[in-house]
N, C-alpha and C positions, 0 to 999 in steps of 0.2 A: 370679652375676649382680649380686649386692648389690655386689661392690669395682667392677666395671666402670669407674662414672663416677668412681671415686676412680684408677682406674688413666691413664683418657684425661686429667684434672686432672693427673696427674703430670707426664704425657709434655708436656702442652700447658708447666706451670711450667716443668722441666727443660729444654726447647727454647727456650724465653724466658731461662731464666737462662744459657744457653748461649752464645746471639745478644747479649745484653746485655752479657758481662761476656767472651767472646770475643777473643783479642787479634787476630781475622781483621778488622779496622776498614778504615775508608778509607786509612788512613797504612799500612798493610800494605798495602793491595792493589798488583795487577799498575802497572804504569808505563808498562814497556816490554812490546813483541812483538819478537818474532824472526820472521820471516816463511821458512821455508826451502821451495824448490821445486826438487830436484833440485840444483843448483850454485849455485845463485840465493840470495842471502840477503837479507833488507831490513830495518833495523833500523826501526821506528818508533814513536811514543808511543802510548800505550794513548787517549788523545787523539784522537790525530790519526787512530786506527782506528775510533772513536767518533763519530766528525764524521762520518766518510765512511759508518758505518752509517747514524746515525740523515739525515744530508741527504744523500746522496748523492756529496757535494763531494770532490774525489778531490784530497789533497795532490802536492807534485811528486812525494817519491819512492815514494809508490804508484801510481801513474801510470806512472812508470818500470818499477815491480815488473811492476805487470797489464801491457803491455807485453811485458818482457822473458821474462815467464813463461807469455805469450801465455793471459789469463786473464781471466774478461769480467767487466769490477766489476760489472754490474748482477749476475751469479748470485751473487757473492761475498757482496755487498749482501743479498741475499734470505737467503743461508743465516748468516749472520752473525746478522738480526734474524729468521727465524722462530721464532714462542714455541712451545714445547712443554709441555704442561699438567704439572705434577707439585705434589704438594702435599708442602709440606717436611717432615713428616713419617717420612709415608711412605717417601719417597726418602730420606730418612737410615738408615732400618730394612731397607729394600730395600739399598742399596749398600752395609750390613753384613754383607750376606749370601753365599752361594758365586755366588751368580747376578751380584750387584752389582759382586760380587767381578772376575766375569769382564769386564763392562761396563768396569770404570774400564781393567780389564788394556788393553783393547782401543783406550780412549779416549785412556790415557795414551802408546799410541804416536806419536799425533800433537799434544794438547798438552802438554807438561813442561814442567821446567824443565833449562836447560843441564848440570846436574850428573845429572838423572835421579834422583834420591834423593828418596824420601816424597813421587815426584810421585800415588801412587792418595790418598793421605790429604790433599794438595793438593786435587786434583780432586773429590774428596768434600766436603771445605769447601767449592768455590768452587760447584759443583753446588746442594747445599743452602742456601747464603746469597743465590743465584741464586734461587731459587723461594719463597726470604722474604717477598720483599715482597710480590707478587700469584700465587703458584703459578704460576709460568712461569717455563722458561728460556730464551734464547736464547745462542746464541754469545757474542753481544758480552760477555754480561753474567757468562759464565763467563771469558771472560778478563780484563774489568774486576776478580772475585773474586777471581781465583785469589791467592791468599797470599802470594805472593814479588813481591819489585818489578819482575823479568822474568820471559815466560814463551816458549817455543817452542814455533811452531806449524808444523803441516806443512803448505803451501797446497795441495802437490801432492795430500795425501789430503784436504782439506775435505769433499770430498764425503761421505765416506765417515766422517767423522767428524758429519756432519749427517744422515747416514741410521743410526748410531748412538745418537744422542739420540733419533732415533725411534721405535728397535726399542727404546728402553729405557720410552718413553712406552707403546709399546704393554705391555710388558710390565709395565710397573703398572698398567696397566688391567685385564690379565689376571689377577694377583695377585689387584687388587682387587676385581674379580668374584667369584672365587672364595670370598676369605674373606667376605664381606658380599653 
């Protein structure tokens, strides 16, 4: 019981010295999206998918995408900025782990990158630098993280990639019950 608070001190420096000195910065992060829906692909700025989360303002050639891919920006909108509580931490410890492990598996079917290479150890950064600043994640903000200056995402499964981040919410809830 006595090391305890010397142990949470650690975790708390080493998470800080992590995020501080990190080469996953702004000039790293994502740029581009790839948008793939079946046949469908749409290339467009992490920007310009940023806009459209946070006001709603639909550039032309996401316009064209929702459209073509017969897909409603308003729900796209919703699941892009719903936050999901995780405390960064935790979720770094948690998607260390075989369970974590499974999650990214699952996650990184539908965001990667083009090459598909060290996309779970991507998605674990961009996941955890995501829930940095206020313990929340949402979409947009895993893909503004994510490490590489492109990233591909599947529109076709969004859904399924949003109710992923929330069976994962839940399961840190669960974790954290247990131990505490």
């Amino acid at each position: 019981m006595y090391f305890q608070p010397f142990r949470l001190l650690y975790c708390i420096i080493t998470t800080a010295v992590i995020f501080h000195l990190s080469p996953l910065s702004a000039a790293n992060a994502s740029e581009k999206i790839i948008i793939r829906s079946g046949i469908l692909q749409e290339s467009v700025s992490v920007t310009e998918l940023s806009t459209f989360a946070q006001t709603g303002k639909l550039s032309q050639s996401l316009q064209v995408y929702f459209d073509l891919a017969q897909q409603n920006p308003a729900i796209v909108r919703r699941i892009l900025t719903t936050p999901i509580q995780a405390s960064p931490l935790f979720l770094d410890k948690f998607l260390n782990s075989v369970a974590g492990y499974l999650i990214l598996e699952q996650l990184s079917e539908v965001v990667h990158t083009r090459s598909r290479k060290a996309d779970k150890k991507a998605l674990r950064s961009a996941l955890v630098l995501s829930a940095s600043d206020d313990k929340k994640i949402t979409l947009i903000e895993i893909i503004k993280n994510y490490p590489t200056p492109e990233v591909e995402m599947n529109g076709k499964h969004l859904r399924s990639v949003f109710h992923k981040l929330q069976k994962l919410q839940s399961g840190l809830n669960n974790i954290f019950d247990i131990l505490f």
